[in-house]
C-alpha positions as CSV (number, residue, x, y, z in Angstrom):
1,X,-52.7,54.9,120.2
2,X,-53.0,58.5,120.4
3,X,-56.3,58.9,120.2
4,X,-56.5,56.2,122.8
5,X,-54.1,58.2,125.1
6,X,-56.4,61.7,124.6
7,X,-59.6,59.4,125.3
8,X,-58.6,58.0,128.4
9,X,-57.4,61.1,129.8
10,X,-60.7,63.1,128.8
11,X,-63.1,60.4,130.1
12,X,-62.3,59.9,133.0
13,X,-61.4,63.9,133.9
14,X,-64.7,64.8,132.7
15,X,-66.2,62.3,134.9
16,X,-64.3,63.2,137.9
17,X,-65.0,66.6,137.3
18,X,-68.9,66.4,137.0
19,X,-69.4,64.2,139.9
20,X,-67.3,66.5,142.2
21,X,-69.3,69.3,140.9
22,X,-71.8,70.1,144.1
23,X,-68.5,69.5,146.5
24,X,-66.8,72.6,144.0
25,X,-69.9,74.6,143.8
26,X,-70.4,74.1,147.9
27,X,-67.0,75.1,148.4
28,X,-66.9,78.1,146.2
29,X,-70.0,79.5,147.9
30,X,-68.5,79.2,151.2
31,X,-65.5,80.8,150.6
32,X,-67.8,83.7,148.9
33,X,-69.7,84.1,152.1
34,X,-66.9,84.1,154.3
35,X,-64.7,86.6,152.1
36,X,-67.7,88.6,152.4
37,X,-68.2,88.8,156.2
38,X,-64.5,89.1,156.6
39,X,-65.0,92.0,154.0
40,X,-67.7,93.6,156.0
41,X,-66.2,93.2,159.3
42,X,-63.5,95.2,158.1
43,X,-65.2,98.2,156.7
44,X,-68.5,98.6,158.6
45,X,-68.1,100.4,161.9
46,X,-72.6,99.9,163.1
47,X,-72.4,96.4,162.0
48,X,-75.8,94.6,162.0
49,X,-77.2,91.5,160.3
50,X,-79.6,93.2,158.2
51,X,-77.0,95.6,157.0
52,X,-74.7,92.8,156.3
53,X,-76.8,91.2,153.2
54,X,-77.0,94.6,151.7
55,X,-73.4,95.1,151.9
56,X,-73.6,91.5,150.5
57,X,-75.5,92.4,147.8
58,X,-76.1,95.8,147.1
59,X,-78.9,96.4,145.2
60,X,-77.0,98.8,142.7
61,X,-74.7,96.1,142.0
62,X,-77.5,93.3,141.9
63,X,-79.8,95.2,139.6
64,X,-77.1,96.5,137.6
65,X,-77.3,96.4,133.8
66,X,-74.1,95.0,133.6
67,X,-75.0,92.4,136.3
68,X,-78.1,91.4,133.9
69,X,-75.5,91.2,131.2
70,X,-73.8,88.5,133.3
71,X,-76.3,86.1,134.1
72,X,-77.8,85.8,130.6
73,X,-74.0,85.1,129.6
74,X,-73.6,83.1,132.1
75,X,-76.6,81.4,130.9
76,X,-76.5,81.0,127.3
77,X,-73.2,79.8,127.7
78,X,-73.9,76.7,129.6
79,X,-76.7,75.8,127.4
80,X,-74.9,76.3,124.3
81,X,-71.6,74.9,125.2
82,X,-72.6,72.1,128.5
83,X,-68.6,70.7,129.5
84,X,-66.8,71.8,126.0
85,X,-64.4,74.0,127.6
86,X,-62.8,71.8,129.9
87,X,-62.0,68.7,128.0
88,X,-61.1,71.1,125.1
89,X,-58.3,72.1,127.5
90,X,-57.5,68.3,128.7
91,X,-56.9,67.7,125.1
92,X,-54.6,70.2,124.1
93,X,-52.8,69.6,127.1
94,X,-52.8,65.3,126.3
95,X,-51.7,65.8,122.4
96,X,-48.8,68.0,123.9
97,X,-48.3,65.6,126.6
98,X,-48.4,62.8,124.4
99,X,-46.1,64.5,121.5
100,X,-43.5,65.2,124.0
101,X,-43.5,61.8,125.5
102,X,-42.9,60.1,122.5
103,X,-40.4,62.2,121.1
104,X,-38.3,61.9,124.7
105,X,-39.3,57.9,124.1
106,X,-37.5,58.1,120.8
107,X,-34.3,60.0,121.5
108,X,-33.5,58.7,124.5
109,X,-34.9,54.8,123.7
110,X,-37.1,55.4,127.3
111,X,-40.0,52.5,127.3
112,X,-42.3,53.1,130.1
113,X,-42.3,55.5,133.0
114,X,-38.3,55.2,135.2
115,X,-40.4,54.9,138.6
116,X,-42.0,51.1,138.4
117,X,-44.8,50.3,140.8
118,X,-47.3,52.6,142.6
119,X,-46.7,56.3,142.4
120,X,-45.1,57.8,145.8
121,X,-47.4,60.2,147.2
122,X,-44.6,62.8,147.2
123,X,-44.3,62.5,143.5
124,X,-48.0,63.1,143.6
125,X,-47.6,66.3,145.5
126,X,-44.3,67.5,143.1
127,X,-46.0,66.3,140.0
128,X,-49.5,68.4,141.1
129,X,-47.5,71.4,142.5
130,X,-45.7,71.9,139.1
131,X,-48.7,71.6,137.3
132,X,-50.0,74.3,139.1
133,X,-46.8,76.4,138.0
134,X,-46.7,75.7,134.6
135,X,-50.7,76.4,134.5
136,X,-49.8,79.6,136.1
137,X,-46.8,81.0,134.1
138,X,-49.0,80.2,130.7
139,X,-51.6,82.1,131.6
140,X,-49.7,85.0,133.0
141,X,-48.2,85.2,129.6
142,X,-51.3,84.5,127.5
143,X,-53.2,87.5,129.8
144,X,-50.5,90.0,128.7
145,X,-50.5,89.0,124.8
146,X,-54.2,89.9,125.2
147,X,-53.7,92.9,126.5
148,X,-50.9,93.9,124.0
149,X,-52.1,92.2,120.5
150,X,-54.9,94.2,118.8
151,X,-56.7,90.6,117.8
152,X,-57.0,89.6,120.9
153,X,-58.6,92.6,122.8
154,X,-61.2,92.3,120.7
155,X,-62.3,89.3,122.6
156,X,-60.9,90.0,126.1
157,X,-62.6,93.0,126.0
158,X,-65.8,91.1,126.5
159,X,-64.4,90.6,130.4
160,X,-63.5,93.8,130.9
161,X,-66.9,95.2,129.7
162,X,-68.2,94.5,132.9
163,X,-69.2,97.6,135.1
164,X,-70.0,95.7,138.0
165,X,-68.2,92.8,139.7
166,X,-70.7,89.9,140.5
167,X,-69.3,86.3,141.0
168,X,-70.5,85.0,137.8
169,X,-68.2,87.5,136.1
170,X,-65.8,85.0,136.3
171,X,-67.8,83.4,133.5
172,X,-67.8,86.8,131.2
173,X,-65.5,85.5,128.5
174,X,-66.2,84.9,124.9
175,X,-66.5,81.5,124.1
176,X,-63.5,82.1,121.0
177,X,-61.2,83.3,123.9
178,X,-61.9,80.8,126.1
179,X,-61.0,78.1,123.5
180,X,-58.0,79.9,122.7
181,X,-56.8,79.8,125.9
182,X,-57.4,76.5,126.3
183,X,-55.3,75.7,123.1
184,X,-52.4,78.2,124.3
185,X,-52.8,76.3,128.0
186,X,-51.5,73.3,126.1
187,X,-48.1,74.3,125.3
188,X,-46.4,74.6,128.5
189,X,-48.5,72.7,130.8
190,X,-48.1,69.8,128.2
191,X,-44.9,69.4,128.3
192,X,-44.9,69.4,131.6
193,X,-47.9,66.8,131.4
194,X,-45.3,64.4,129.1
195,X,-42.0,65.2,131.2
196,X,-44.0,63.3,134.1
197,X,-45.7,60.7,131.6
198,X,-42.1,59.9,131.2
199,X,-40.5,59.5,135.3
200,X,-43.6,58.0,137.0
201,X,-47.3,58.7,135.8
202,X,-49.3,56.5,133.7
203,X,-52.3,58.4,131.8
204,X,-54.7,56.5,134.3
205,X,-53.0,58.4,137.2
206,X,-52.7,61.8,135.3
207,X,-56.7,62.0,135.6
208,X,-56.1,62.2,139.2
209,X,-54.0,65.1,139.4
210,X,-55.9,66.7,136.7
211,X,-58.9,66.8,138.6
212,X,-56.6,68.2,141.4
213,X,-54.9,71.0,139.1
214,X,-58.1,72.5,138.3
215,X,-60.2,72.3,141.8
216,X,-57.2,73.8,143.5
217,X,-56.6,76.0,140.9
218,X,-60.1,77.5,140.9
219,X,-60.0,77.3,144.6
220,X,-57.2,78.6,145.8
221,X,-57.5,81.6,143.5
222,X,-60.7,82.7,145.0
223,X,-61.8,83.4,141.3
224,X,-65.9,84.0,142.2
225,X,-64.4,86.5,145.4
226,X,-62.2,88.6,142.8
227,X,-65.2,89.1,140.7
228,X,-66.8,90.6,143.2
229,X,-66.5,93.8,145.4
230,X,-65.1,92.3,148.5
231,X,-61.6,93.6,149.0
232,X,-59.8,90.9,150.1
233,X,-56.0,90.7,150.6
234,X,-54.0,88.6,152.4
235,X,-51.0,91.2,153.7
236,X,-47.4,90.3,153.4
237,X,-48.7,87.1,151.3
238,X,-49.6,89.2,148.7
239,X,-46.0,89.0,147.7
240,X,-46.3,85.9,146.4
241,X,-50.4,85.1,146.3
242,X,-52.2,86.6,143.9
243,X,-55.2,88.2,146.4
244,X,-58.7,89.0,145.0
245,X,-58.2,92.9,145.8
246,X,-55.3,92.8,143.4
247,X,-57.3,91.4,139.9
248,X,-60.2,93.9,141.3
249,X,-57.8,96.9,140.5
250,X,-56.9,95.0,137.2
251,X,-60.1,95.3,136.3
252,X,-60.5,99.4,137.3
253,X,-61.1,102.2,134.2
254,X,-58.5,104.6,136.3
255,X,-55.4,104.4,133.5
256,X,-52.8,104.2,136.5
257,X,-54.1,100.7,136.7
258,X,-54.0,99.6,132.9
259,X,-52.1,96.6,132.5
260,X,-51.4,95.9,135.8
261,X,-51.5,92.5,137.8
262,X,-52.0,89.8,135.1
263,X,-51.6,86.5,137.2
264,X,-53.7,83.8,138.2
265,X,-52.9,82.3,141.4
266,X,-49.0,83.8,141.9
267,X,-48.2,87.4,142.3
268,X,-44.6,86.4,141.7
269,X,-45.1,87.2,137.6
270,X,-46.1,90.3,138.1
271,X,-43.2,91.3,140.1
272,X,-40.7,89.3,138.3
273,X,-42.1,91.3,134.9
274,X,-42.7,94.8,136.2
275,X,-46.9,94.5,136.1
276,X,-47.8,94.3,139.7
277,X,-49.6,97.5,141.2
278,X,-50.5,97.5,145.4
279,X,-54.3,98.3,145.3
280,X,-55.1,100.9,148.2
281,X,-57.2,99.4,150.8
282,X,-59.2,102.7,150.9
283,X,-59.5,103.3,147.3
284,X,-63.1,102.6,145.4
285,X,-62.6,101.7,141.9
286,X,-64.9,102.1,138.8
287,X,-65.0,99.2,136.5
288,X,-65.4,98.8,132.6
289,X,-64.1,100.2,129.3
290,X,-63.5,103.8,128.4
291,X,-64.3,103.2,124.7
292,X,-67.4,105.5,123.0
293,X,-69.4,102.2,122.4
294,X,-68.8,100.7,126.0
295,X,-72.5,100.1,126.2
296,X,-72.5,98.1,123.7
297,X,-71.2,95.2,125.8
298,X,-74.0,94.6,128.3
299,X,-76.1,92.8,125.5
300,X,-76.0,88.9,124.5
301,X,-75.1,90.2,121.1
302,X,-72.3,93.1,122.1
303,X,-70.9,89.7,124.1
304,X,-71.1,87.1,121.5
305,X,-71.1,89.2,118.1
306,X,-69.5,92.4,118.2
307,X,-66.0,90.9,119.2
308,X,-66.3,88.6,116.2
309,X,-67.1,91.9,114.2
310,X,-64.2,94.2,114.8
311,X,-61.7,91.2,114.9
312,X,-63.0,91.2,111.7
313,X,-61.9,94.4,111.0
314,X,-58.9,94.5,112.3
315,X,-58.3,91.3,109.5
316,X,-59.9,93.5,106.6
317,X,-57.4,96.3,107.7
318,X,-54.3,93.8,108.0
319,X,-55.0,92.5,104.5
320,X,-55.8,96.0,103.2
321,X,-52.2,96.9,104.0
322,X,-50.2,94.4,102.0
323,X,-48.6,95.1,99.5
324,X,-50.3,94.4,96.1
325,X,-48.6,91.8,93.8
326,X,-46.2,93.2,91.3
327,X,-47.7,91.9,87.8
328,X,-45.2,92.3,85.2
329,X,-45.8,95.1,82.1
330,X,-47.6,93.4,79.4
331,X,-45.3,92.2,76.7
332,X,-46.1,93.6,72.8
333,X,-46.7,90.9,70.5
334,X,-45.2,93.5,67.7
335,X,-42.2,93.0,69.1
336,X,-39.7,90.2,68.5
């Protein structure tokens, strides 16, 4: 039953998600051109069309190494891995989902969702607006731990190698990390999943929301526009909307900005925990690590292989430092 339950729900999201790729990918483009011209409009006194693409794309940014870096990432990563990532995170998300609506089912002797008939279309809108929160809050929390654990730097590092912001950047992130987020993204969003399973959603109608979770997810946190140099902010909604200006400075090498705004979509974390930081409008910001082998990073194997590397030694240092087992003294034979 279960793995019927994990089927259905992957199915049919991967469907949905593939055949509304083009509309994503049209959309996402658009909002990168506009957020650009809004971006130049408000910076460039002589304002000219020509001028425009190259404040568009600069050719320093364009040709950068680091840039280069990207789009063989970006690359190598969709040939090695075509549509892993997301039903890897529909999955975790389903077994949750499922475990916690069969163990509600059994303690509360619940058969079947409480809301017979067609869904309302405002449970809809509650349903995919809580989705959204409990997406949000996870990865808030999952961003800090790999800021703060050792382990886990090792492979977030790989996103913050980059020097220059470009769109794709979005994309920088080891494979290992991205599945580990994915598995963490499970916890709290399914619960949340099987809390609804159990008021009014059947697993046929949790495709549709899931396919709206992640567009407007995606969307609605402008992730291409905050990889990218465009300072974008959105004034007093910042307060609550996590603006693409705001990840930019989480991404700066200036150590005022070190661990500093960790959301997704909402702002709201950040203030709530003591992590946000106001970018200055008129501030330029320099990207990338400060460690002695930063260059490593902007080649396929710094990006794959050397975060596999020193994770491993971080684990040869952890098991170097337990304590050895005590073995008892040898007895002697001579005596009785």
């Amino acid at each position: 039953m279960i793995s019927d339950f994990v089927d259905l729900v992957a199915t049919k999201l991967v469907n949905a998600v593939t055949g509304e790729n083009g509309i994503t990918l049209l959309i996402l483009f658009l909002t990168a051109f506009i957020s650009a011209l809004v971006a130049y409009w408000r910076t460039v006194e002589d304002k000219s069309f020509a001028d425009f693409f190259s404040f568009a794309l600069p050719k320093e940014v364009i040709l950068h190494p680091s840039a280069r870096a990207d789009l063989l990432f970006y690359i190598t990563k969709r040939l090695l891995m075509p549509l892993l990532l997301i039903p890897a995170g529909i999955v975790f998300v389903a077994l949750v989902g499922y475990g916690t609506n069969q163990l509600i089912s059994f303690v509360f002797q619940i058969h079947g969702p409480l809301l017979q008939g067609p869904t309302p279309w405002w449970v809809l809108v509650l349903f995919t607006i809580s989705m959204l929160i409990a997406y949000d809050i996870s990865y808030y929390l999952y961003h800090v731990a790999q800021h703060k654990v050792p382990f886990l730097w090792e492979l977030h590092k790989v996103h913050h190698s980059a020097e220059v912001l470009v769109g794709i950047t979005k994309d920088r992130v080891h494979p290992l990390d991205d599945l580990m987020n994915r598995a963490w993204d499970g916890v709290i969003p399914g619960i949340c999943f099987g809390l609804w399973s159990i008021i009014a959603l059947d697993p046929v109608e949790l495709t549709v929301f899931g396919i709206n979770v992640y567009a407007m997810r995606n969307l609605l946190m402008m992730d291409f526009v905050r990889h990218t140099h465009y300072k974008i902010s959105f004034g007093p909604l910042d307060n609550y909307i996590l603006s693409p200006h705001w990840h930019q400075l989480h991404h700066s090498a200036d150590p005022r900005h070190y661990d500093k705004n960790f959301g997704l979509l909402l702002s709201v974390w950040d203030r709530m925990f003591g992590t946000a930081f106001v970018p200055d409008p008129k501030e330029e910001m320099t990207f990338g690590l400060l460690d002695r082998d930063k260059d490593d990073y902007q080649s396929l194997f710094g990006l794959y292989l050397l975060p596999l590397k020193k994770m491993g030694g971080h684990i040869a240092r952890w098991l170097g430092r337990r304590p050895a087992a005590v073995t008892p003294p040898p007895t002697d034979p001579a005596q009785p």
